[in-house]
N, C-alpha and C positions, 0 to 999 in steps of 0.2 A: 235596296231600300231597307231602314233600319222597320220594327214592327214594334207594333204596343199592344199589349194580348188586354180588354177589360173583360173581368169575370162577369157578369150578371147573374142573377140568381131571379126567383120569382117575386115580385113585387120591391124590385128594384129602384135606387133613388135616381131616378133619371139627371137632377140638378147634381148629381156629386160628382156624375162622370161628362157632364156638360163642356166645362172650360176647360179642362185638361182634354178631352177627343178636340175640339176646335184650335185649341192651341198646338198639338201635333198636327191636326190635320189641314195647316195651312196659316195659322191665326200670327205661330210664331216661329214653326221652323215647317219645311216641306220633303224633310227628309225620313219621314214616319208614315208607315201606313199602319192604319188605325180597324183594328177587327173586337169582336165579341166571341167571349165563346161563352159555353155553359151546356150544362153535363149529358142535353143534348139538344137536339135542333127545332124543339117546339116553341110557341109565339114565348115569348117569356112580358108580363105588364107590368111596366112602371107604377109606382106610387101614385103618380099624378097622370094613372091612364092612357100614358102610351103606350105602343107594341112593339116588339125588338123580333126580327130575328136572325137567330144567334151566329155569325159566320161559321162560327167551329164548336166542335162538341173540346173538351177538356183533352181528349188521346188526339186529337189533330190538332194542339197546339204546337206551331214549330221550333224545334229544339235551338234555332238560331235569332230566337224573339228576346228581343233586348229587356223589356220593360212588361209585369205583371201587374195590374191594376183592379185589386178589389172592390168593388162598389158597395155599400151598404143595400139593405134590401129588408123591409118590413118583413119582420117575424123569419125568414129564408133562413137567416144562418145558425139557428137557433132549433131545424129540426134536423135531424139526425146527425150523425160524426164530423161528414164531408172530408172522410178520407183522400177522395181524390185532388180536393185544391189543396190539402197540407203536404200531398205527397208532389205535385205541380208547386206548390208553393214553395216548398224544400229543397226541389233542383233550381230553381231561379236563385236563393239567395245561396246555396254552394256553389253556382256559378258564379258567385260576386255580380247576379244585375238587378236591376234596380226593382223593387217593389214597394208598391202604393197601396196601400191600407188606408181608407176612410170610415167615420163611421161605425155602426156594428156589425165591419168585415175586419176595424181595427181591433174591435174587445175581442172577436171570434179571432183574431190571428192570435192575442195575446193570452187567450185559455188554450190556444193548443202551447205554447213555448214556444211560440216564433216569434215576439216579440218581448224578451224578456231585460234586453236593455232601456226599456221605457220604462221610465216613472206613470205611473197613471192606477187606475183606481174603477169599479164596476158602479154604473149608477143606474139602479131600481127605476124604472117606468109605475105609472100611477096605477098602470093594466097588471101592476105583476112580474111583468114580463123584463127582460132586457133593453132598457132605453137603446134608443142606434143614435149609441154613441158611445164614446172614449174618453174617461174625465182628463187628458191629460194635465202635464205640468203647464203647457203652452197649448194653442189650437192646432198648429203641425209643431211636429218634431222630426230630425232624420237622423240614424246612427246609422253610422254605413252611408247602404245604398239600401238603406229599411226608410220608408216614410207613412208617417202615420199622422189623422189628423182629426181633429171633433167633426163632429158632424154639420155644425155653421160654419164652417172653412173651406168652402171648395175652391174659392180663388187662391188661398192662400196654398192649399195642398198642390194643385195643378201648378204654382210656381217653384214650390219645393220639389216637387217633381222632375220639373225641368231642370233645373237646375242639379239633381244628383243625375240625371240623364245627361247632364253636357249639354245641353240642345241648342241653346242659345248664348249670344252674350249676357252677362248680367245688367247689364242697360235694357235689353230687349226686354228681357224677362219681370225686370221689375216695372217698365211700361204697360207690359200685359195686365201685371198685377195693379199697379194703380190706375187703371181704366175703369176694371171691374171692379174694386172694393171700394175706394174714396169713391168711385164714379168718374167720367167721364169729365165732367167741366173743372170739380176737383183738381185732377189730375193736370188737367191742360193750364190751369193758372199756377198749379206749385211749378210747374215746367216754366213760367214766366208767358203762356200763351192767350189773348184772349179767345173765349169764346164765339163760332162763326155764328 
């Protein structure tokens, strides 16, 4: 079975890694098994107050894990260096696979140089602080098997995602995607369906 390693950090955006874990984990392909790591195996709390904990610490990530997926995380990526996801970050994309950057795990990828083929730009929070997010050109973008995406784009990241993963057909994928962004009834009448 293929794997999808997401980082979480401490006060994590639980909605960014929402539809992309649901969408490997059954939603739109069932060929992904879906784990958490983080740098070690204490409760780590969402944004919006959920608890996680973390299947794997960062050194038990397995060397045969397809797909690296950063989640953004108030204030988190913003304290110390975090040597060890740029140095984990570093072997995924010289293995050519695939990584997912949302968020302010995209601006934090994009101040170490691992995301230097993106156009995008740092934008100031009212706190001071690093807004979590990525001004990109567009809301995702992919070069490679790099995907990066603002921080209001989680449907569309999780399809970009898939999509540089292979995972599904591009009919599937773009159903997933117009489910959750137009919505569901949306979706079902652009398809020519009525509503049950």
């Amino acid at each position: 079975m293929k794997k999808a390693i997401f980082v979480i950090l401490d006060r994590f955006a639980d909605w960014e890694a929402s539809y992309l874990s649901m969408a490997l984990n059954g939603e739109v392909t069932d060929d992904y098994l879906v784990m958490y790591a983080s740098r070690d195996n204490n409760l780590k709390e969402s944004i919006g107050g959920m608890t996680m904990l973390p299947d794997l610490t960062f050194q038990d990530v397995p060397p045969d894990a397809d797909a690296l997926i950063l989640i953004g995380a108030q204030g988190s990526w913003w304290n110390g260096d975090h040597e060890d996801i740029r140095e984990l970050t570093e072997r995924f994309i010289r293995a050519g696979k695939v990584v997912g950057a949302i968020c302010d795990a995209a601006m934090w990828l994009s101040s170490v140089g691992l995301a230097n083929s993106f156009r995008h730009k740092p934008v100031a929070a009212d706190t001071g602080g690093p807004l979590a997010a990525c001004s990109l050109a567009q809301d995702v973008m992919c070069v490679g098997k790099v995907v990066m995406a603002n921080c209001n784009a989680p449907v569309a990241f999780a399809a970009e995602v898939l999509r540089a993963l292979d995972a599904a057909p591009e009919e599937k994928i773009r159903a997933f995607h117009d489910c959750y962004f137009p919505g569901f009834h949306m979706a079902l009448n652009d398809a020519g369906n009525a509503a049950v």
